[in-house]
Backbone as a ProteinNet text record, in pm:
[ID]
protein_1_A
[PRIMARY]
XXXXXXXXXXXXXXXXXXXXXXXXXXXXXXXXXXXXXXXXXXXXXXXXXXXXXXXXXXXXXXXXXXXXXXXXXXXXXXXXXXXXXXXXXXXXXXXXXXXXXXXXXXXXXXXXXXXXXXXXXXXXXXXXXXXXXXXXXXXXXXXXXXXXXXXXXXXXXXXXXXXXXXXXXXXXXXXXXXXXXXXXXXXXXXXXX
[TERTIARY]
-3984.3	-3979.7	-3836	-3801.3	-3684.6	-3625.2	-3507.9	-3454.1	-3331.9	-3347.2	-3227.6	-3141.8	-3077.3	-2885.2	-2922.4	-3064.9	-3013	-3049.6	-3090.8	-3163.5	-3074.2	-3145.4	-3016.8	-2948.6	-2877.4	-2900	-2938.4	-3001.9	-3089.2	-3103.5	-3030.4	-3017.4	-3096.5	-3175.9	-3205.1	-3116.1	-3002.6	-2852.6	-2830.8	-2937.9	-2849.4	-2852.9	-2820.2	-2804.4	-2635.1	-2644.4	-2539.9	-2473.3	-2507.8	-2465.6	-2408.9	-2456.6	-2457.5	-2560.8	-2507	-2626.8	-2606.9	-2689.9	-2736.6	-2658.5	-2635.1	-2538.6	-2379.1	-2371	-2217.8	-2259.3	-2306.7	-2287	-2265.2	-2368.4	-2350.3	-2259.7	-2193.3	-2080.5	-1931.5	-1926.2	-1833.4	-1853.5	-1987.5	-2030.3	-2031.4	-2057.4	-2094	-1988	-1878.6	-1823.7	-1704.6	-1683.1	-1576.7	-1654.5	-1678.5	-1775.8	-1746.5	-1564.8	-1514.8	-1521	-1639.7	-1612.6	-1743.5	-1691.6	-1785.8	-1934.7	-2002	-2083.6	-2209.9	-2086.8	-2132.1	-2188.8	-2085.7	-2064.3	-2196.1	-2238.2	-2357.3	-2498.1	-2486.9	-2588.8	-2592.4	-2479.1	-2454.1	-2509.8	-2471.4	-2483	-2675.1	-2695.5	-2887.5	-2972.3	-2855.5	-2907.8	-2898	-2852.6	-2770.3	-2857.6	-2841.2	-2964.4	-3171.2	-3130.8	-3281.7	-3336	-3231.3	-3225.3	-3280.2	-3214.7	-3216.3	-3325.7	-3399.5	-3538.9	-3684.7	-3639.6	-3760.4	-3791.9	-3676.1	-3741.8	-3690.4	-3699.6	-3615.8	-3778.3	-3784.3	-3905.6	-3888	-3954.2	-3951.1	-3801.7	-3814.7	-3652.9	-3619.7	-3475.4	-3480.8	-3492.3	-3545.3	-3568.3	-3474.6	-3396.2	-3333.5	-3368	-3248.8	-3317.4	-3455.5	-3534.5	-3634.5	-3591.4	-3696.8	-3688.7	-3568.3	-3583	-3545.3	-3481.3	-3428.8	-3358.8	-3473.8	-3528	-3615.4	-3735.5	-3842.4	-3914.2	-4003.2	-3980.8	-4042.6	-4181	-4224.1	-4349.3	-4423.3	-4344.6	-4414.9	-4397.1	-4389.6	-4372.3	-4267.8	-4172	-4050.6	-3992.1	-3940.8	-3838.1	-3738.8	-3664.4	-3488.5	-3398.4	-3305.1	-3173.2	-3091.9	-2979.5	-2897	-2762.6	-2668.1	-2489	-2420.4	-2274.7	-2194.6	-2051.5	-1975.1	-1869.5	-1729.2	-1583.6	-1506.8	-1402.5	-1297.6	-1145.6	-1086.9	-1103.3	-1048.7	-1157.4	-1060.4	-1134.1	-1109.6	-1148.9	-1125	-974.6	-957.4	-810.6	-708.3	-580.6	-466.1	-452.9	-439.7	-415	-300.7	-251.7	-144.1	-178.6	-349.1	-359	-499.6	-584.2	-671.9	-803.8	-931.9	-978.5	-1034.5	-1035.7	-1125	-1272.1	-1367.2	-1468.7	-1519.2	-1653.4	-1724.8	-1886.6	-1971.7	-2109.6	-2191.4	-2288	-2323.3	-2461.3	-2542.4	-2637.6	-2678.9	-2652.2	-2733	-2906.8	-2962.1	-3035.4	-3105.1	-3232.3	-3220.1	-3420.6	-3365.5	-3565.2	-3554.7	-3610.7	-3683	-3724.9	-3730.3	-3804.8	-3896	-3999.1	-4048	-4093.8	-4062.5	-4046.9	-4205.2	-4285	-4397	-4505.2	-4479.5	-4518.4	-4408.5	-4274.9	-4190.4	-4188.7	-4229.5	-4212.8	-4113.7	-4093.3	-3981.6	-4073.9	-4030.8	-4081.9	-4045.9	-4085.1	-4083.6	-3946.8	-3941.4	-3880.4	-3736.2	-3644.8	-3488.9	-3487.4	-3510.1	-3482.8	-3433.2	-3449.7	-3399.9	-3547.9	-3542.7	-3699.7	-3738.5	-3615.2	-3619.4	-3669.2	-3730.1	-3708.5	-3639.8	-3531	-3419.3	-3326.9	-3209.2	-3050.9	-2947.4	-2932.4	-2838.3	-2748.2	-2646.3	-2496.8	-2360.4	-2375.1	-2290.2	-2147.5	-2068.6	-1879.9	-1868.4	-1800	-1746.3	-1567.3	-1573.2	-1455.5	-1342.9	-1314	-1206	-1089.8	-961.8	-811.6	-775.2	-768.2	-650.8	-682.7	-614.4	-730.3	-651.4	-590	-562.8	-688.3	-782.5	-900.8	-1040.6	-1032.1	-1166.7	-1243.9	-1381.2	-1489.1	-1634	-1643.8	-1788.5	-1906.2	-1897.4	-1987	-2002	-1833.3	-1862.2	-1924.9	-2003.1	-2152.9	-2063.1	-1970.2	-1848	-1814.9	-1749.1	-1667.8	-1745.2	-1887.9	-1985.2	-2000.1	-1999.6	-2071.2	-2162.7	-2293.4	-2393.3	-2426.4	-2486.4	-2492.5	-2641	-2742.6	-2854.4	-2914.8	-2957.3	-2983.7	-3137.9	-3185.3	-3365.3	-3301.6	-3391.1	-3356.3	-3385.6	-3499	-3520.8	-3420.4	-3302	-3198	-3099	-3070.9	-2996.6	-3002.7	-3151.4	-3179.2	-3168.1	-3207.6	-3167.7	-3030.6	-2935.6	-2802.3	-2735.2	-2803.7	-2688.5	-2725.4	-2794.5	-2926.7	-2910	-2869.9	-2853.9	-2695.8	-2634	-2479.3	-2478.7	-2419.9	-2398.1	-2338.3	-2235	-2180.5	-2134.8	-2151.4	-2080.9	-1954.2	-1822.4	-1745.9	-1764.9	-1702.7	-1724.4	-1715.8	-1603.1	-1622.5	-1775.3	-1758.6	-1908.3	-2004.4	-2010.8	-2154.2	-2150.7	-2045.5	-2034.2	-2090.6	-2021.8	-2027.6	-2209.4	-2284.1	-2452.7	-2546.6	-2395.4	-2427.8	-2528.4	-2525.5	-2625.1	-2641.9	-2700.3	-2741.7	-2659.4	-2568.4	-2433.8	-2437.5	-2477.1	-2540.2	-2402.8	-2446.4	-2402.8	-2478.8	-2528.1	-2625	-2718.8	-2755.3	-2831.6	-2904.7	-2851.7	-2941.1	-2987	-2973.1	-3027	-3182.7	-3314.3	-3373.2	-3447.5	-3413.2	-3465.8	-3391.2	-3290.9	-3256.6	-3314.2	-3351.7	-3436.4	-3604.3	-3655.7	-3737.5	-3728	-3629.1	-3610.8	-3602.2	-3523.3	-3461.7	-3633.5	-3676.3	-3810.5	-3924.9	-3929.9	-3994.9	-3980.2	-3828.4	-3768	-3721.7	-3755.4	-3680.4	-3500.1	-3457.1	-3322.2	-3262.1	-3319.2	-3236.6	-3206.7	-3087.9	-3091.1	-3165.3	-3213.1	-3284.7	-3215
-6589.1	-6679.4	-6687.2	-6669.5	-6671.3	-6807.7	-6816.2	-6971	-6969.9	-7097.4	-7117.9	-7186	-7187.3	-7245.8	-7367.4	-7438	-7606.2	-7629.3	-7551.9	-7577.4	-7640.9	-7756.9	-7785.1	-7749	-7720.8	-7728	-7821.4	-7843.7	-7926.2	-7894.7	-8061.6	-8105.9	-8199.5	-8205.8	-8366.8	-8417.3	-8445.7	-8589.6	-8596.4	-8554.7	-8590.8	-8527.8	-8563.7	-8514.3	-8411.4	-8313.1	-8240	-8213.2	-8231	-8204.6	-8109.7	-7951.5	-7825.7	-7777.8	-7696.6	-7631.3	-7488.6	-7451.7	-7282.7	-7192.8	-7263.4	-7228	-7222.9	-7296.5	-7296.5	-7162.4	-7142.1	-7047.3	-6891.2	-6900	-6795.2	-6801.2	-6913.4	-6891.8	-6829.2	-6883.8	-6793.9	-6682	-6675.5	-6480.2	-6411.9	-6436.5	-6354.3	-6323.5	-6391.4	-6436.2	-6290.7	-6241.3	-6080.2	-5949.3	-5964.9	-5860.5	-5656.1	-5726.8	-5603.8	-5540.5	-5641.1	-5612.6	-5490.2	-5353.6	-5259.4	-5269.3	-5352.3	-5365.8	-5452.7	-5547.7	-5620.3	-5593.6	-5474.6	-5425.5	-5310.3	-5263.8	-5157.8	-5255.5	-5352	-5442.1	-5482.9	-5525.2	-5529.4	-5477.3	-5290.3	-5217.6	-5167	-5247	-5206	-5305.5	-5428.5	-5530.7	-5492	-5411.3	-5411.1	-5285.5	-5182.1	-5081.7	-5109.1	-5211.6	-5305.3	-5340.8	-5445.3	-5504.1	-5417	-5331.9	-5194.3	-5154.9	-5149.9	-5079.4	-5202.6	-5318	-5405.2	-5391.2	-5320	-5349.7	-5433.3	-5536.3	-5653.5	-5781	-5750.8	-5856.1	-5883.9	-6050.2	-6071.7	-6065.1	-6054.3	-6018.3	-5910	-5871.5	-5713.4	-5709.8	-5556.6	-5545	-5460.4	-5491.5	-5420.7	-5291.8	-5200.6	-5085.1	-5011.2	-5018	-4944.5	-4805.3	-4716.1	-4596.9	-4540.6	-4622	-4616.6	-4790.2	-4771.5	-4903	-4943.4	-4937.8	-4992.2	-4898.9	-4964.7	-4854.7	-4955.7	-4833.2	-4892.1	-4915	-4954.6	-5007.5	-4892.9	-4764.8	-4630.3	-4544.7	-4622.4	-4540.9	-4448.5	-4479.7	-4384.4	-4473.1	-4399.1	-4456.2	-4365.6	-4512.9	-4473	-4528.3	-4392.4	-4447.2	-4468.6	-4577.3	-4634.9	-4625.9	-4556.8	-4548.8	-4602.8	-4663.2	-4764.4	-4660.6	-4651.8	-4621.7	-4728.9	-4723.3	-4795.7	-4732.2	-4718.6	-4711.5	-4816.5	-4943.2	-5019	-5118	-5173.8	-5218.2	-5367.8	-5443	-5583.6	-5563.6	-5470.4	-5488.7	-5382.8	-5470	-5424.5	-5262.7	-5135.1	-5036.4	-4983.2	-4891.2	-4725.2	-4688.2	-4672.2	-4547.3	-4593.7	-4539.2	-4564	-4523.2	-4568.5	-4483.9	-4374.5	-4233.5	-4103.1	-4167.4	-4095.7	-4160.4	-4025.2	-4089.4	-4031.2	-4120.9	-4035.1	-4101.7	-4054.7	-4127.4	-4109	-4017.8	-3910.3	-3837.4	-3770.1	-3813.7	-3825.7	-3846.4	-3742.9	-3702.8	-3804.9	-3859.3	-3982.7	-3973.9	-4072.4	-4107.2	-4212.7	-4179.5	-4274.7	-4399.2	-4545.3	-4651.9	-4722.3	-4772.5	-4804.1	-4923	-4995.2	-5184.8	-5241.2	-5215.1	-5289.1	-5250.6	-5122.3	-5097.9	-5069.5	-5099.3	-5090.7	-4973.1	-4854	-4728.5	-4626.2	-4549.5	-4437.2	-4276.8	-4231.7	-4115.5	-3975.1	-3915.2	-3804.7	-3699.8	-3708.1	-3574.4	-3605.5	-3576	-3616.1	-3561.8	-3602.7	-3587.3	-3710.6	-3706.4	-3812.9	-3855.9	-3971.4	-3967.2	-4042	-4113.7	-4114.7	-4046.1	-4028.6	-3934.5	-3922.2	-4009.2	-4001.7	-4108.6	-4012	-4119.2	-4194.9	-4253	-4348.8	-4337.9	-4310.3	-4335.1	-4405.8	-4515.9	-4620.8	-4604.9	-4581.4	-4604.4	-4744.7	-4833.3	-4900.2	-4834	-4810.4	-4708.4	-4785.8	-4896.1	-5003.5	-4942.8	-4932.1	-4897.9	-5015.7	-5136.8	-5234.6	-5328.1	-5380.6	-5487.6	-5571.3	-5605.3	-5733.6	-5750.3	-5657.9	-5706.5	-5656.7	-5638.9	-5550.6	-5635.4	-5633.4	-5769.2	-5673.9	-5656.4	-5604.6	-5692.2	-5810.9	-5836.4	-5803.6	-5715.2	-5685.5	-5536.6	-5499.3	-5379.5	-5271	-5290.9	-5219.5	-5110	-5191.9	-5133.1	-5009.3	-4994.2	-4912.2	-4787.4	-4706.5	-4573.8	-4527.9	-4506.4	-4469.6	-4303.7	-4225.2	-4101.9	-4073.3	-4001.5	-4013.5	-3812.8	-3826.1	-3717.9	-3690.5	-3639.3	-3576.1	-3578.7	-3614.6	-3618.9	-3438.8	-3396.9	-3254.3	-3186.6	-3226.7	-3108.1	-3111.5	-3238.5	-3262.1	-3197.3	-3184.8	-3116.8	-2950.3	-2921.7	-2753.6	-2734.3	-2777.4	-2746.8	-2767.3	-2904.1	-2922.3	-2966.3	-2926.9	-2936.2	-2992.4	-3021.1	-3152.1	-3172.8	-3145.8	-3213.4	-3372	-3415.1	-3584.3	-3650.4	-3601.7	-3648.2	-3612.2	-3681.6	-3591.5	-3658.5	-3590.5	-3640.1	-3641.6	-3710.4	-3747.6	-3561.2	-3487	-3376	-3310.3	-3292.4	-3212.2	-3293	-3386.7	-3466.8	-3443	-3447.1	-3365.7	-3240.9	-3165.1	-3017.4	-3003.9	-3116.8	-3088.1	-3155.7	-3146.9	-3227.8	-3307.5	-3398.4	-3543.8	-3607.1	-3728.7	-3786.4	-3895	-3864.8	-3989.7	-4132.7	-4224	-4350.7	-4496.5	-4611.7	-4702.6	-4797.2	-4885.9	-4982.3	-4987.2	-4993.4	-4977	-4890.4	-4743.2	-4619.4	-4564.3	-4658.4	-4624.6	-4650	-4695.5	-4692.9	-4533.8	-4509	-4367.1	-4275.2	-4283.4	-4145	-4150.9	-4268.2	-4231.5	-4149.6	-4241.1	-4154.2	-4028.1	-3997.5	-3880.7	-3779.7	-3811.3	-3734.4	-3667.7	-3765.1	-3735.6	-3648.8	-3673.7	-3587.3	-3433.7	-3430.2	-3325.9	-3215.1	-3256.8	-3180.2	-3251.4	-3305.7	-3328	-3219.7	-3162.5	-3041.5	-3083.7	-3092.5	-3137.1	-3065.1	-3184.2	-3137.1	-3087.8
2431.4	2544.3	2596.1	2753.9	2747.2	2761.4	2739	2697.6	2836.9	2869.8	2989.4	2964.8	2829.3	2830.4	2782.3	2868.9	2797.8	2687.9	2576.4	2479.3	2382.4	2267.7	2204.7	2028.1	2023.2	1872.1	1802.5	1668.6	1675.8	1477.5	1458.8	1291.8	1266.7	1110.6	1089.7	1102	1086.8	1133.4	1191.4	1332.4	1446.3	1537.7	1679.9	1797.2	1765.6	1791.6	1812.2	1914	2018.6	2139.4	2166.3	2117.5	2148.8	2222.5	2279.6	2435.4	2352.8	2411.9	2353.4	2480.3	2622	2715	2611.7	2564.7	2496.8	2421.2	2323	2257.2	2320.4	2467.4	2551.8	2633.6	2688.1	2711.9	2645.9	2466.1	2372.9	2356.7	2311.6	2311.2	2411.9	2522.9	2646	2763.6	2756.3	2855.1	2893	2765.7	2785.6	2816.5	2948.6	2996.2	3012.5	2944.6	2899.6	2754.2	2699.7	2573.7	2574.2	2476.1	2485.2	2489.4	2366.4	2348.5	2451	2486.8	2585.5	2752.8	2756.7	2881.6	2859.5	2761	2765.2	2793.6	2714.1	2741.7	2958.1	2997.5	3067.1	3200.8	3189.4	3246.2	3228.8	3100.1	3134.7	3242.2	3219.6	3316	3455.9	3508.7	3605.5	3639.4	3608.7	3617.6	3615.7	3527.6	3519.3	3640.4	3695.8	3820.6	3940	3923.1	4016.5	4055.2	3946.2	3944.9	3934.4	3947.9	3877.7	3807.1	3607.4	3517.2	3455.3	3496.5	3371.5	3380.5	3260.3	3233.4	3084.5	3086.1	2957	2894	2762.5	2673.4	2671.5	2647.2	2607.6	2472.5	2454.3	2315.5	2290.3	2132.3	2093.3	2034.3	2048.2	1947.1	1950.2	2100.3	2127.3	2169.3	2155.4	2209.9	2360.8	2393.2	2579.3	2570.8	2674.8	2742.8	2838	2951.3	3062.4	3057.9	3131.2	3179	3297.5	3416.5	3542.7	3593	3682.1	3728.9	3753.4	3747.3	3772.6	3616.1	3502.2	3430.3	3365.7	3407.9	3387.1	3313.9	3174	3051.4	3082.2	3118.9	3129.7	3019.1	3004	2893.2	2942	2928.4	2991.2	2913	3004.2	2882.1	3025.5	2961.5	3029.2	2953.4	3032.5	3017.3	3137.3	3077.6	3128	3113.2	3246	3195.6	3127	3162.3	3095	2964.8	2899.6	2773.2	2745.7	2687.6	2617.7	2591.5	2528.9	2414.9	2570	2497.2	2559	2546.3	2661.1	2645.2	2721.9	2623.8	2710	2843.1	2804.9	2964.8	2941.2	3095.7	3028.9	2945	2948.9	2822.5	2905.8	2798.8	2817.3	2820.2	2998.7	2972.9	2888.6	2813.4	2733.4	2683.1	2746.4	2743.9	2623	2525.9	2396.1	2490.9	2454.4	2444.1	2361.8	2242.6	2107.5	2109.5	2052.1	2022.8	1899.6	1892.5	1766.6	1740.6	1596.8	1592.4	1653.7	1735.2	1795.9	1733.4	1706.6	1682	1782.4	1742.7	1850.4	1797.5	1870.1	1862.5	1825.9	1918.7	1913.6	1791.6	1743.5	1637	1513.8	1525.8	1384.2	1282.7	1390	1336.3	1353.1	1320.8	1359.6	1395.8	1490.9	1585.9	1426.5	1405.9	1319.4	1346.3	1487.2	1554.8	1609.1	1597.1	1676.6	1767.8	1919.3	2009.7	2173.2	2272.3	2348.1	2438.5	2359.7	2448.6	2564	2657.7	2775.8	2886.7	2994.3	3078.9	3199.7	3182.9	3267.3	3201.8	3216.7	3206.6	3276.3	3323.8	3402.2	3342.3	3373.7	3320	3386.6	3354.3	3459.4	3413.2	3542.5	3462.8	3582.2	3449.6	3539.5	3583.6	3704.7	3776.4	3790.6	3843.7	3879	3712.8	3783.5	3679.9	3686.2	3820.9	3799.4	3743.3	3615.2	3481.6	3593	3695.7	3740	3866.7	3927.9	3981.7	3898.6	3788.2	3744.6	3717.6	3757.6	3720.4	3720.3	3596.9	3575.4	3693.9	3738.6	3820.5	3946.6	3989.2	4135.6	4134.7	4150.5	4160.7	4242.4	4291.8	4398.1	4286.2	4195.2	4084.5	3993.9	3998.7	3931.6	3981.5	3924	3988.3	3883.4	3964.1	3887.6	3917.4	3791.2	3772.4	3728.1	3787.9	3724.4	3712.1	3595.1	3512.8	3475.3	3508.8	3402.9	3273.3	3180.4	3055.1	3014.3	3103.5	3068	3104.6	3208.6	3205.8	3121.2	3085.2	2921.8	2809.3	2803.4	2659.4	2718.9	2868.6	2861.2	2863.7	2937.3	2961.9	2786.2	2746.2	2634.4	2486.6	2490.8	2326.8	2260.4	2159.3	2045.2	2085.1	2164.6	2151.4	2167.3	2126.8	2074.4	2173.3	2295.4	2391.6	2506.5	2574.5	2725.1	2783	2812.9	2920.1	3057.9	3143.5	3271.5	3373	3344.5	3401.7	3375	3224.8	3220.6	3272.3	3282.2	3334.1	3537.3	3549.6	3690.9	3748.2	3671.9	3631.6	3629.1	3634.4	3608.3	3765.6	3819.6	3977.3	3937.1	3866.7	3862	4024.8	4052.4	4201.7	4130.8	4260.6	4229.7	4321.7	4287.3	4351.7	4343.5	4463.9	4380.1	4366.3	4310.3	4288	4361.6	4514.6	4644.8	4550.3	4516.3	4487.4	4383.9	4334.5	4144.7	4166.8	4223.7	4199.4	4274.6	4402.5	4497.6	4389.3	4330.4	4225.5	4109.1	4056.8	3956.2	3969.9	4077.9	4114.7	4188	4257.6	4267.2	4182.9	4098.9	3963.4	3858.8	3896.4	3835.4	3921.9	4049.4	4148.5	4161.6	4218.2	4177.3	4074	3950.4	3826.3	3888.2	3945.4	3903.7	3995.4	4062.5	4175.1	4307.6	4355.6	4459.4	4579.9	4671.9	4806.2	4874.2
[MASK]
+++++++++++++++++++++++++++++++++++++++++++++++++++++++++++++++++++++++++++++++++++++++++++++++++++++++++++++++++++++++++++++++++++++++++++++++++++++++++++++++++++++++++++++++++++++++++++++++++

């Protein structure tokens, strides 16, 4: 059930006067923080497509899957980071190959492979940490991939950098177009028109 912030914490001794908003406000609030920012970036791709329903589930097969059927995997990459840096970071997107789990039945898939059928790969692009705000959708560039040309171009390799993921002319979008490239991406085999 999803919960909206006012909920309270809640002791036999007593009124506590903790909101479940506070707690998401401490945890949630560094939208540069890696982990956070992948979560982030599924919301944001979710949005995109009308798949955000219900909770997300952790640790399923795929990140979303749309009203037409299509399971999408979702990677977030950033130049900049939570922590103070030199320069900034090398992007680099995870495409790891995995068993599969699958939530609603608490099983694991037999076979290592990527079982999405399409990838989104969001960078958040913005260098200057003095305007960067994961919430402005400006700052995103989205990259969308067939999961089937992944596995031909690049077979069990574990990761991609930002050149090579170029280098595969993906449909380069910004928020507006993440949902016509996903379905495109799927119509097409991923070749441009």
């Amino acid at each position: 059930m999803k919960k909206t912030g006012e909920e309270s914490f809640i002791s036999k001794t007593g009124d506590l006067d903790i909101k479940l908003l506070d707690f998401w406000q401490w945890n949630q609030s560094d939208l540069l923080n890696n982990a956070l920012r992948g979560t982030l970036a599924e919301f944001i791709v979710g949005k995109a497509l009308d798949a955000v329903t219900g909770i997300r589930t952790e640790w399923d097969a795929f990140d979303l899957v749309t009203a037409e059927g299509i399971n999408v995997e979702v990677k977030s990459a950033a130049y900049l980071q939570s922590w103070q840096q030199m320069k900034p970071s090398t992007i680099q997107f995870s495409i790891r190959p995995a068993l599969a789990w699958e939530a609603s039945t608490n099983t694991y898939a037999t076979e290592m492979k990527r079982s999405a059928d399409v990838y989104v790969f969001c960078l958040l692009k913005e260098q200057d940490r003095s305007v960067v705000n994961p919430l402005n959708l400006d700052q995103w560039e989205f990259y969308v991939l067939a999961t089937e040309q992944i596995n031909r171009e690049k077979g069990s390799q574990k990761s991609i950098g930002l050149n090579a993921l170029l280098r595969m002319n993906p449909i380069i979008v910004s928020y507006k177009g993440i949902k016509k490239a996903v379905v495109e991406c799927i119509s097409s085999g991923n070749e441009k028109l």
